[in-house]
BAFI-3210 file (N, C-alpha, C; in Angstrom, 3 decimals, decimal comma, padded with zeros to 6 digits):
// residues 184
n [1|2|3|4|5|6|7|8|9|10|11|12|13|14|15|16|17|18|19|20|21|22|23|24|25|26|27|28|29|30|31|32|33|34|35|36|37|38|39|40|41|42|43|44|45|46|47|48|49|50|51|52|53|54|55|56|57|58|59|60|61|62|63|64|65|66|67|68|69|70|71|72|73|74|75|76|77|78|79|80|81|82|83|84|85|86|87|88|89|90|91|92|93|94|95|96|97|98|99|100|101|102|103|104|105|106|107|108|109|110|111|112|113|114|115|116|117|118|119|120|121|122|123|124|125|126|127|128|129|130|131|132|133|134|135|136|137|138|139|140|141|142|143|144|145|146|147|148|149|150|151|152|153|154|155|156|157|158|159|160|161|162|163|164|165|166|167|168|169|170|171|172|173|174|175|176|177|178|179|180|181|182|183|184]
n.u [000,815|002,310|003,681|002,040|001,423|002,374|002,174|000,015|-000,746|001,305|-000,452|-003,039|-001,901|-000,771|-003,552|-005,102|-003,269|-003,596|-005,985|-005,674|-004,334|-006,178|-008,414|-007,482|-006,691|-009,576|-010,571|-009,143|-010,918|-012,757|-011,542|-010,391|-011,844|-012,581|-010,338|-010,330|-009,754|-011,072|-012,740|-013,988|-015,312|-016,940|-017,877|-020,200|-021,832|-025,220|-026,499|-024,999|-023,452|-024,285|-023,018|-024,572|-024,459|-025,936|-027,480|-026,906|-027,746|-026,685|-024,632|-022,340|-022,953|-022,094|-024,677|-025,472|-026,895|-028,619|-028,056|-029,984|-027,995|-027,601|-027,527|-024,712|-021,220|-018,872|-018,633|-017,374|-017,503|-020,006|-021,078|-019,590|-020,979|-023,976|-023,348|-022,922|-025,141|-026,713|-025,713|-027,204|-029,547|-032,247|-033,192|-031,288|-028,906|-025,814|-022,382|-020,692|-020,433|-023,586|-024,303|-021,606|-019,713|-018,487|-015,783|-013,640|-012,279|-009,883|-007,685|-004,872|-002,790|-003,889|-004,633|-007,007|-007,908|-009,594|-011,202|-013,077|-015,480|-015,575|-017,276|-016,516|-014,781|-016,192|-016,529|-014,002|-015,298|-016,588|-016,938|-014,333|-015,716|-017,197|-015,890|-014,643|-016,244|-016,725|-015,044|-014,845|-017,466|-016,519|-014,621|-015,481|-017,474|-015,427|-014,453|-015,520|-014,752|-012,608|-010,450|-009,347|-007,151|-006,179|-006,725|-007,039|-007,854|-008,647|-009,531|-009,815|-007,523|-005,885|-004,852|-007,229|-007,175|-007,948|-008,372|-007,829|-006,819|-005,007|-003,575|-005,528|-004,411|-003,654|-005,072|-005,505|-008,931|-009,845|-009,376|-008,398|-006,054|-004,448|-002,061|-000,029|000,554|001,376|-000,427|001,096]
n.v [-001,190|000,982|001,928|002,087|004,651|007,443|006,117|007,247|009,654|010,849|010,761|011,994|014,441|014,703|014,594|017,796|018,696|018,983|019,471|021,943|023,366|022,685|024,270|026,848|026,938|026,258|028,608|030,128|031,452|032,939|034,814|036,500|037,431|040,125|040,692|042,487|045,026|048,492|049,682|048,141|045,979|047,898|050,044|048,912|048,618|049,085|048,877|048,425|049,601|047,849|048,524|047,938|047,640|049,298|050,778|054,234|056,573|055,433|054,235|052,315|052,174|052,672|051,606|053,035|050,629|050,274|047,701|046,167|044,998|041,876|041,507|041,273|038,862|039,448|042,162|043,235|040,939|040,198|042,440|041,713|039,402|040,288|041,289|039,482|037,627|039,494|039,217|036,691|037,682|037,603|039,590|041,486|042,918|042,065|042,596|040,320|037,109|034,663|032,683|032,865|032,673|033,938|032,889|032,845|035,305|037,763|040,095|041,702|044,045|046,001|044,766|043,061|039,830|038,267|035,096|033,637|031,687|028,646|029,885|032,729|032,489|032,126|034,607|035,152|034,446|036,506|040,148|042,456|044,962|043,725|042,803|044,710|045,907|044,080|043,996|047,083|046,692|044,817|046,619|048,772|047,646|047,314|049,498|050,797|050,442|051,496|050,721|048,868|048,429|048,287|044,986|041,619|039,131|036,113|032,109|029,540|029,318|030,368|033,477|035,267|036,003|038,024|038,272|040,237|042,513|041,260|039,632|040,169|041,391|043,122|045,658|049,175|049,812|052,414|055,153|057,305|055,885|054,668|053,909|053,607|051,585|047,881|046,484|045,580]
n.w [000,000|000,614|-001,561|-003,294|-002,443|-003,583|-006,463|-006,808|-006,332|-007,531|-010,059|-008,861|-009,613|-012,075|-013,204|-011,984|-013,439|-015,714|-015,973|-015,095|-017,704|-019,366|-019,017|-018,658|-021,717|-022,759|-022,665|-023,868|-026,327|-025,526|-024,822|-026,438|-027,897|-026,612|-026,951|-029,567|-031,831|-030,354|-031,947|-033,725|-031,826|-029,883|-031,637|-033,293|-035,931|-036,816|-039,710|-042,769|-045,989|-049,176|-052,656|-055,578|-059,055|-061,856|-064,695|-065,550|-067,994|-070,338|-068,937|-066,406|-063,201|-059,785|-057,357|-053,821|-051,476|-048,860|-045,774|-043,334|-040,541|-038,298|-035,196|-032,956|-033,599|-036,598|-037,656|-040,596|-041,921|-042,262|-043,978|-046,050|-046,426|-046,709|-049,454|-050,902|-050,948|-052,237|-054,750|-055,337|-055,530|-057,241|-058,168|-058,543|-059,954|-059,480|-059,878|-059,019|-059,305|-059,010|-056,487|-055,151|-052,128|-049,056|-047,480|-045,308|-043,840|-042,747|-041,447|-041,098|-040,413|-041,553|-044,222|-045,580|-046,207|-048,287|-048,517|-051,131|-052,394|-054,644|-056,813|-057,311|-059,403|-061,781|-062,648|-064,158|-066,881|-067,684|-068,639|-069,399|-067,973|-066,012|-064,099|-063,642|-062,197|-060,384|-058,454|-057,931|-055,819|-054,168|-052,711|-052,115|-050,410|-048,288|-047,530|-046,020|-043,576|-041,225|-040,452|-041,789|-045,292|-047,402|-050,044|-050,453|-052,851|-052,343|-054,190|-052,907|-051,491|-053,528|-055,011|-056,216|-059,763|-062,529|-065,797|-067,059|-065,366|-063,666|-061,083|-057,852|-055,399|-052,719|-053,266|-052,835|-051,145|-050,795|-053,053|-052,426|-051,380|-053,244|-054,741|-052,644|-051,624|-050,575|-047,643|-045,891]
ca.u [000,000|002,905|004,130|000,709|000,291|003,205|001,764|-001,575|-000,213|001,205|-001,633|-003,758|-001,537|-001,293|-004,941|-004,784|-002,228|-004,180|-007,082|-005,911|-004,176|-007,505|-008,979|-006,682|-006,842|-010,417|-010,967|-008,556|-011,240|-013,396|-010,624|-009,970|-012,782|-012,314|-008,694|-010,429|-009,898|-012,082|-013,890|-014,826|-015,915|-017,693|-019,101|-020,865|-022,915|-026,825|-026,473|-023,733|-023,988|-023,986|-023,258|-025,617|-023,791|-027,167|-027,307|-027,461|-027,055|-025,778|-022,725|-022,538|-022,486|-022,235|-025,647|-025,660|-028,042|-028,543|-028,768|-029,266|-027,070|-028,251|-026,708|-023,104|-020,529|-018,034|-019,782|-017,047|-017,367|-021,596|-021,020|-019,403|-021,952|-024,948|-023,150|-022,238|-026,316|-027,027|-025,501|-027,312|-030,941|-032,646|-034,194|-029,948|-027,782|-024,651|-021,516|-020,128|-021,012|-024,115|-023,676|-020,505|-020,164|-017,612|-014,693|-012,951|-012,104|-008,320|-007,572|-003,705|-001,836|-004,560|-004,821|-008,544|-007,680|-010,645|-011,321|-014,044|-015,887|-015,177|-018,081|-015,890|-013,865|-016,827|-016,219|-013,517|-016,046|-017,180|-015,823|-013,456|-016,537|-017,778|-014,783|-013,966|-017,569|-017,096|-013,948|-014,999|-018,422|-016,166|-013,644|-016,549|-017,864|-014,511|-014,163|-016,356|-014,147|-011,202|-008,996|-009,211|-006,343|-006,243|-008,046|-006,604|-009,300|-008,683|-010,230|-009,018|-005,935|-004,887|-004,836|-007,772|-006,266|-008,561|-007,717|-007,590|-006,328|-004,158|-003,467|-006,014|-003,786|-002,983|-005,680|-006,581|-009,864|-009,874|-008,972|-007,402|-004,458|-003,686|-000,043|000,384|001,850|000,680|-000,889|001,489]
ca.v [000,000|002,412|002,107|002,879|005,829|008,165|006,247|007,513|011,056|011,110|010,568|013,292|015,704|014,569|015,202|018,583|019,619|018,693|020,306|023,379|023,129|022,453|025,349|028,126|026,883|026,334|029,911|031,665|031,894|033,586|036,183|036,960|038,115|040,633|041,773|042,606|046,596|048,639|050,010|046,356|045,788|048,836|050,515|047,635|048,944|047,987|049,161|048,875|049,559|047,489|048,713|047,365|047,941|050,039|051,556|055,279|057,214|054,307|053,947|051,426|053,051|051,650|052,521|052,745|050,190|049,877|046,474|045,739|043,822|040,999|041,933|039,928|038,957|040,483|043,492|043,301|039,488|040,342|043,211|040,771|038,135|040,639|042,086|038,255|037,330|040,478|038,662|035,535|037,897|037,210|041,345|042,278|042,800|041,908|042,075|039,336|035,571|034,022|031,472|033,251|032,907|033,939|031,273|033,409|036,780|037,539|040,855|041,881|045,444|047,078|044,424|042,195|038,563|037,766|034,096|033,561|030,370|028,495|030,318|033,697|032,289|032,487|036,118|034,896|034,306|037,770|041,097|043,457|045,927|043,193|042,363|046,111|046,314|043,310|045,085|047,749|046,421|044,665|047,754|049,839|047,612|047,465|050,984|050,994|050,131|052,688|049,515|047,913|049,576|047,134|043,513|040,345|038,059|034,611|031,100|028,018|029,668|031,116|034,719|035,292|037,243|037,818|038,140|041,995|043,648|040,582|039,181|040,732|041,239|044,541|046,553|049,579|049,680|053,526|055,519|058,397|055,266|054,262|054,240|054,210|050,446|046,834|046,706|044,308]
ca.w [000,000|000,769|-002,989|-004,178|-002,715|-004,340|-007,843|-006,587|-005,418|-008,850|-010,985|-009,149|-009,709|-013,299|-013,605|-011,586|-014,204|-017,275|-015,884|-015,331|-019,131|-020,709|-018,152|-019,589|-023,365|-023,111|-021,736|-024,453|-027,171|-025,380|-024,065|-028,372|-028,826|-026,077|-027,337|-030,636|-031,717|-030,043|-032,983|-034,697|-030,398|-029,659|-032,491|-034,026|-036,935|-037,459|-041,045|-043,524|-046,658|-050,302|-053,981|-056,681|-060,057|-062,541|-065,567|-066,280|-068,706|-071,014|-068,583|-065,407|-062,004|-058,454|-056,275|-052,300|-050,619|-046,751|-045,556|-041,662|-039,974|-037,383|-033,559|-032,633|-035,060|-037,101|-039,084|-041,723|-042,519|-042,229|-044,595|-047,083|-046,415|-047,051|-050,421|-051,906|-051,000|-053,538|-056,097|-055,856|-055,381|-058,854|-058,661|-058,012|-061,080|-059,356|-061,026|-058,847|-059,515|-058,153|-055,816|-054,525|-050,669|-048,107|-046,918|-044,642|-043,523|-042,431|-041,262|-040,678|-041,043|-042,914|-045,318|-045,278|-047,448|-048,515|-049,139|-051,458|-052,871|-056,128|-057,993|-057,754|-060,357|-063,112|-063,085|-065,506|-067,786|-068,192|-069,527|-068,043|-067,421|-065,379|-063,685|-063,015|-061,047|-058,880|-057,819|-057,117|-055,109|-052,936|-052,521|-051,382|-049,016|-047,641|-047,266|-044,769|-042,160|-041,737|-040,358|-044,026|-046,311|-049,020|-049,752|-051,362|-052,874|-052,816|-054,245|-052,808|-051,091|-054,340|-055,184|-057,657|-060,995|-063,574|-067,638|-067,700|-064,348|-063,269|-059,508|-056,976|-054,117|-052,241|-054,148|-052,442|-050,896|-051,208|-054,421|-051,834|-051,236|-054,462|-054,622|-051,000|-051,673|-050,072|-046,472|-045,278]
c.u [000,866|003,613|003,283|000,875|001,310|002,716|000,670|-001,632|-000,075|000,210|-002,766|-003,102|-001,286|-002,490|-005,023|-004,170|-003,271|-005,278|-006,647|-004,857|-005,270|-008,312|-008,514|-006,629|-008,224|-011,046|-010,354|-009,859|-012,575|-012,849|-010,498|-010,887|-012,939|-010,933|-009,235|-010,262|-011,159|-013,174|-014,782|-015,688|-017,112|-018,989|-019,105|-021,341|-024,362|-027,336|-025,260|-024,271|-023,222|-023,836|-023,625|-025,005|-025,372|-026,341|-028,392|-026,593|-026,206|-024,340|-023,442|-022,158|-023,064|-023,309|-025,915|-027,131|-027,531|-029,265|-028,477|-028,667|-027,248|-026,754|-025,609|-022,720|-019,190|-018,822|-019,019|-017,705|-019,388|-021,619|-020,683|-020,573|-023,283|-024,532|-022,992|-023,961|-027,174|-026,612|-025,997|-029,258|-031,696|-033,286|-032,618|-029,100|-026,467|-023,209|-020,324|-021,209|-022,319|-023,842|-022,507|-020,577|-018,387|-016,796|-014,381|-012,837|-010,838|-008,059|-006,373|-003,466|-002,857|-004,984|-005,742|-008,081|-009,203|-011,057|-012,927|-014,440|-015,550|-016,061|-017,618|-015,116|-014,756|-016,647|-015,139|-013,667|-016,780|-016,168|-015,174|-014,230|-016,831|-017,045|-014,465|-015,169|-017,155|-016,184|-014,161|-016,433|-017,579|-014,960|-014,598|-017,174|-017,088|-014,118|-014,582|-015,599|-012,561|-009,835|-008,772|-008,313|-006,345|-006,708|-006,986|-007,794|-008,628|-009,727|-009,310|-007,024|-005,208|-005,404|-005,281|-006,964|-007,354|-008,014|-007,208|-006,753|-005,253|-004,018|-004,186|-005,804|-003,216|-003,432|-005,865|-007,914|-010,378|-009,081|-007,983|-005,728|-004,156|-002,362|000,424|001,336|000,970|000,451|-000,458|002,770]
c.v [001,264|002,725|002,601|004,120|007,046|007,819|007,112|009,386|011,901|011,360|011,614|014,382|016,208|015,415|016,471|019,514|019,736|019,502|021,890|023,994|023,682|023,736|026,821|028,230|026,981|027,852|030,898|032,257|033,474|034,897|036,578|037,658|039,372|041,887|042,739|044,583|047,169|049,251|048,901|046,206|046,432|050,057|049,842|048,419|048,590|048,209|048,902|049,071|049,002|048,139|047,948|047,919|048,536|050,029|052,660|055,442|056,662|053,976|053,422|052,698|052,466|052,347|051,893|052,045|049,833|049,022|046,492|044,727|043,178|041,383|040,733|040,056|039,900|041,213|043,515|041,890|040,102|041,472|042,702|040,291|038,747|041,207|040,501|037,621|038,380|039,807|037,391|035,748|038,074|039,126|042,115|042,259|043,116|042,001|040,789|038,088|035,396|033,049|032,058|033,227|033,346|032,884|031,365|034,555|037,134|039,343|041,279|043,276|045,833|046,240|043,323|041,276|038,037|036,247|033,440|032,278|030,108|029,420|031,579|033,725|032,298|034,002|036,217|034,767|035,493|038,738|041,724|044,541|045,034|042,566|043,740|046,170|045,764|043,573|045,703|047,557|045,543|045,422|048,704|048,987|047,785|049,082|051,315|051,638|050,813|051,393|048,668|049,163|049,340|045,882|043,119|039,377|036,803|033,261|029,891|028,087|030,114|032,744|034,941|036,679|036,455|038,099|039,549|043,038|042,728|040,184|040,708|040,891|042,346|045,765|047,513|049,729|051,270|054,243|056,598|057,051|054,517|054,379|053,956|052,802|049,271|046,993|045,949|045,487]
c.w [000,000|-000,610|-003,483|-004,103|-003,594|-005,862|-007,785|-006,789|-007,241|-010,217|-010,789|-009,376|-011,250|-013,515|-013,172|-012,689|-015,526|-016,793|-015,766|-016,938|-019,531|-019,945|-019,047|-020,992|-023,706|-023,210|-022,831|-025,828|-026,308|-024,653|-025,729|-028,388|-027,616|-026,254|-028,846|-030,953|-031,347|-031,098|-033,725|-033,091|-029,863|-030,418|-033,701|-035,024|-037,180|-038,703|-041,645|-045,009|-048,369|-051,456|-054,642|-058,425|-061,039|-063,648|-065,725|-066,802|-069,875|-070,418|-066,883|-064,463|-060,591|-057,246|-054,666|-052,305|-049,233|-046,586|-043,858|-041,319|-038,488|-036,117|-033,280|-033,906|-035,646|-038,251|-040,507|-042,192|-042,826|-043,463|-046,027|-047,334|-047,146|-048,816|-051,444|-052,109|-052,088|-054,608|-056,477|-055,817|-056,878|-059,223|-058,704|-059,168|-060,691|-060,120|-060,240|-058,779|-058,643|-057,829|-054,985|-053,052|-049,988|-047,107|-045,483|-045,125|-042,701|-042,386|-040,420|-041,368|-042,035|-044,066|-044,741|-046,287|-046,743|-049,271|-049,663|-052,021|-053,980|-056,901|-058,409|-058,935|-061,577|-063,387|-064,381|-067,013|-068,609|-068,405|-068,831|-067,493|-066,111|-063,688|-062,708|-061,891|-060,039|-058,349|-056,829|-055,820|-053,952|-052,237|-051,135|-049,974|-047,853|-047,202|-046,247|-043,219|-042,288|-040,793|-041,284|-045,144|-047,604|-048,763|-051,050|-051,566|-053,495|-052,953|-053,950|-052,439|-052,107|-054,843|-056,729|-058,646|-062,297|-065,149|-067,632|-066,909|-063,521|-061,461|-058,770|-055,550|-054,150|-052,763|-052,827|-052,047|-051,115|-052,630|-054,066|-051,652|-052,339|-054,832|-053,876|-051,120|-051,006|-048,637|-045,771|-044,518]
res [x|x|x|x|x|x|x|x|x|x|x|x|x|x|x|x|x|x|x|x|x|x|x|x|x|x|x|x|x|x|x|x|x|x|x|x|x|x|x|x|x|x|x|x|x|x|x|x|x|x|x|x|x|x|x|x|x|x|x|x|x|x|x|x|x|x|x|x|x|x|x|x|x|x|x|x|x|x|x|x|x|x|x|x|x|x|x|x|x|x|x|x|x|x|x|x|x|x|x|x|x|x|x|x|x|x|x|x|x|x|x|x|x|x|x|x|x|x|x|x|x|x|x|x|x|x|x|x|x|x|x|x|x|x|x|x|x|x|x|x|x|x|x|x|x|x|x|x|x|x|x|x|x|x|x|x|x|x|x|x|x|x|x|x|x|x|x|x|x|x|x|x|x|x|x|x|x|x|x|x|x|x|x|x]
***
């Protein structure tokens, strides 16, 4: 019995240890979302707002719509989410793909990588007017948020590049930082 008990001794302290392990790891997600900047934290949005690509005037042009946005969450990724559901609304003349959905959302140094679904890649299929819209419709939504400098759009971990304007990585999100360089 006096051998046992040091195995014994051992073993709760084992467990002891592991518990308070899995205590502190279990506990960090819900400290993240706490560290988050206070502007994404604090001033949530219950609006943001989509561009809808029209025609006047015989020439394309990108028109503000205000969509609400459901309470919790990240408002950018929701801001996506409500602008990629425009393109799959049969009354919405999108200029990005229907079907298109949101993968991921990655937000470092100013720069938002945007990982989008396979159907982003039919945009390939259309013209460089069409191409230039869905650009800019997800530029603008990005604008939104003055901690977004530039946006990378990727499919399937690779860095979509269409026929006409080439690799979509490190675009400006504003037209005032054009030049300014990549957000990395």
């Amino acid at each position: 019995m006096r051998k046992a008990r040091p195995l014994i001794l051992l073993i709760v302290v084992a467990f002891v240890g592991l518990g308070v392990y899995f205590a502190r790891n279990m506990a960090a997600p819900a400290q993240s979302a706490e560290s988050q900047p206070p502007d994404r934290r604090t001033n949530r949005p219950t609006q943001t707002e989509i561009t809808i690509p029209t025609v006047e005037n015989n020439e394309f042009t990108l028109k503000p719509h205000k969509v609400d946005l459901t309470p919790g969450g990240d408002p950018i990724a929701k801001t996506l989410d409500a602008l990629l559901a425009a393109s799959s609304d049969k009354k919405s003349e999108s200029a990005i793909p229907a079907g298109t959905t949101l993968v991921s959302l990655k937000l470092k140094n100013g720069l938002a990588t945007v990982e989008l679904s396979e159907d982003f890649n039919m945009l390939n299929k259309k013209g460089d007017t069409t191409q230039s819209l869905a650009q800019q419709q997800l530029r603008a939504a990005l604008a939104q948020f003055p901690e977004i400098k530039t946006m990378r759009v990727t499919v399937d971990g690779k860095t979509f590049e269409d026929g006409h304007s080439g690799p979509w990585e490190d675009i400006p999100v504003r037209d005032d930082e054009a030049g300014t360089g990549g957000g990395q």
